[in-house]
C-alpha positions in Angstrom: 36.6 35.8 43.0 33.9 36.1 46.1 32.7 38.9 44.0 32.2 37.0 41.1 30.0 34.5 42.7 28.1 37.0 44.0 27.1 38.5 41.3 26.4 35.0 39.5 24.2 34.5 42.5 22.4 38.1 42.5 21.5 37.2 38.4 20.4 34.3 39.1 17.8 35.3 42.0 16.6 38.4 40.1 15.8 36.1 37.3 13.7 33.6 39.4 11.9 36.7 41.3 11.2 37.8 37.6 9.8 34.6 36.3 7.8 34.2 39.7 5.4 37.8 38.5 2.6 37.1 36.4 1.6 38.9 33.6 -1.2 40.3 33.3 -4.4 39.3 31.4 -7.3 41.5 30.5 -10.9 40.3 29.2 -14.0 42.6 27.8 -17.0 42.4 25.6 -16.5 43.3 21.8 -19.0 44.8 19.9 -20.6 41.5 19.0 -20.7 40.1 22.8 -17.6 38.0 22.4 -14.9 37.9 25.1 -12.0 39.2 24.2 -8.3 38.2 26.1 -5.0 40.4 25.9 -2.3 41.3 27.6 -2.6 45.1 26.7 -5.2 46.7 28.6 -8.0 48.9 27.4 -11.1 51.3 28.1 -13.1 49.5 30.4 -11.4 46.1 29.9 -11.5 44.0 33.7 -8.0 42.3 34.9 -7.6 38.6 35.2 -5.7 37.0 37.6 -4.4 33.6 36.9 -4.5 30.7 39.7 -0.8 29.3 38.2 2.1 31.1 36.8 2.4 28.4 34.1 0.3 25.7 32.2 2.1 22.2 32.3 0.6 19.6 30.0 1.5 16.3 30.2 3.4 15.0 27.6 1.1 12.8 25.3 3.6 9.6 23.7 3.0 9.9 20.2 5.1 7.1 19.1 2.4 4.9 17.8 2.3 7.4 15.5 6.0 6.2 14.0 4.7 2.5 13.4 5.1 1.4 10.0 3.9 -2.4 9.4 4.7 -4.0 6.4 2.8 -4.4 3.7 1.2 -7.9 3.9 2.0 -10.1 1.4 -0.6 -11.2 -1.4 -1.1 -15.0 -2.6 -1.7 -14.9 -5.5 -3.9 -17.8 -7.2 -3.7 -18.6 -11.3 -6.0 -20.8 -13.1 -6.7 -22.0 -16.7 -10.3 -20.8 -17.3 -10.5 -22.2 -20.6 -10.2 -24.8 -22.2 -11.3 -26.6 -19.1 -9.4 -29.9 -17.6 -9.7 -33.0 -19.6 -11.8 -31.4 -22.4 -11.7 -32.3 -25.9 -11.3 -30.1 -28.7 -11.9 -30.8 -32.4 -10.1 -28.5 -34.6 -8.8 -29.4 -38.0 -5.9 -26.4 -37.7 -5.0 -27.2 -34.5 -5.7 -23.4 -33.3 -6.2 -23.2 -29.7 -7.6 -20.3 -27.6 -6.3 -20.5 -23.6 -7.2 -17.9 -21.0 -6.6 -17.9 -17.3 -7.8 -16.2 -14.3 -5.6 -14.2 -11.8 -6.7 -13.7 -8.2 -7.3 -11.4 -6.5 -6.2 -8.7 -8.9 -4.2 -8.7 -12.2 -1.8 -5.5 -11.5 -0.1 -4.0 -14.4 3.2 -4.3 -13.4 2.8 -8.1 -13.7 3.4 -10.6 -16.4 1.9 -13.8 -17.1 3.3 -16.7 -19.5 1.4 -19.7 -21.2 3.5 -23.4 -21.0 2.7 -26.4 -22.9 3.6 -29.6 -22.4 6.1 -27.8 -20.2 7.9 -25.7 -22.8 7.4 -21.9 -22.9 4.5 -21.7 -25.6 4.1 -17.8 -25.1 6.2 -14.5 -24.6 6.0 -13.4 -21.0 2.9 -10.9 -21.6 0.4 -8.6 -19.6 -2.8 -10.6 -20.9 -4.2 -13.8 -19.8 -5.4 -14.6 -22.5 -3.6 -16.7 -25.5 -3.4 -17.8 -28.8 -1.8 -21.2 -30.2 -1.7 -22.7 -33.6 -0.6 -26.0 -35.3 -0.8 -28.0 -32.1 -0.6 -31.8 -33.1 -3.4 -33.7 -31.9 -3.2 -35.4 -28.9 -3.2 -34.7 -25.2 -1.5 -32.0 -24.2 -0.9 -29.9 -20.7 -1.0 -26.3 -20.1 0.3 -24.4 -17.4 0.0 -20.4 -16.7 3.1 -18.8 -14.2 2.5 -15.5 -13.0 5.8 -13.7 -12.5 6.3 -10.1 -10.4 7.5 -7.1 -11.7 10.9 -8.2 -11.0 10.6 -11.4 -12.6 10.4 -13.4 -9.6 7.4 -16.3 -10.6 5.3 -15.7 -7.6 2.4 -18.4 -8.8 1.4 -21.1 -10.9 -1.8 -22.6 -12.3 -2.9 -26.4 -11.9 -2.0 -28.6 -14.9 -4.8 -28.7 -17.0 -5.1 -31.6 -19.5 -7.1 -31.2 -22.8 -7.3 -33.4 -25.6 -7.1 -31.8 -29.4 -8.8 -34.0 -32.2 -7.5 -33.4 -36.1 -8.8 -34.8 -39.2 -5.9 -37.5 -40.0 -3.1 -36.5 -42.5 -2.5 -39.8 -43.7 -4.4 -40.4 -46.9 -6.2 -43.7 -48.5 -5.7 -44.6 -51.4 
């Protein structure tokens, strides 16, 4: 067993006294003027001794590197652009042309929906702009929701009132 440790003991010192020899570095002059470095000497090459066995550098914390902050989230703004609050419209076939604005950025994966008078007027669609016929005359509200690509409504226009005038129905006799 004494033996045995021994030998464990020898191994390990020859390894140390084997790691503790540097190798050795040659430098020369190429054809071109540029040092050259190897560890394989040759014709007229010089020998380089080393002040340290081994180069340390400091381990650099590169864990800012991993951060990952989430993507901020965008208000979005919606706003009836036309026809404009409290306007009044004369149109004998009670045709009405809405658009609406989106802010900052209409993305395609979004869908936008036109409400009068608080019903759904329009199909959810990918255009803010609309077109209603045979409104009744009167005043009227419109509203424009802007829903995600999941679905989820994520804003909402101002009412905006407008007033549509028709030629009357009733006639004299």
């Amino acid at each position: 067993m004494d033996l045995r440790w021994f030998l464990v003991l020898l191994l390990c010192a020859s390894s140390a006294a084997l790691a503790a020899t540097s190798k050795k570095i040659y430098r020369w002059k190429d054809e071109n003027g540029n040092w050259v470095f190897s560890d394989v000497p040759r014709k007229g090459a010089e020998e380089i001794r080393l002040q340290h066995n081994s180069l340390n550098m400091p381990q650099e914390d590169i864990s800012v590197l991993d951060v990952v902050e989430p993507p901020k989230a965008i208000n979005y703004s919606v706003a009836i652009t036309s026809p404009t609050n409290e306007q009044t419209i004369r149109e004998n076939t009670g045709s009405l042309y809405v658009t609406g604005r989106i802010e900052p950025r209409f993305m395609p994966n979004m869908q936008v929906q036109l409400f009068l008078n608080g019903q759904a007027a329009s199909e959810k669609q990918n255009s803010a702009a609309f077109a209603l016929r045979d409104i009744p005359r009167g005043e009227h509200s419109l509203q424009i929701k802007l829903y995600d690509e999941t679905g989820k409504m994520i804003a909402v226009s101002k009412p905006s009132v407008f007033f549509l005038h028709r030629a009357t129905s009733i006639k004299k006799s």
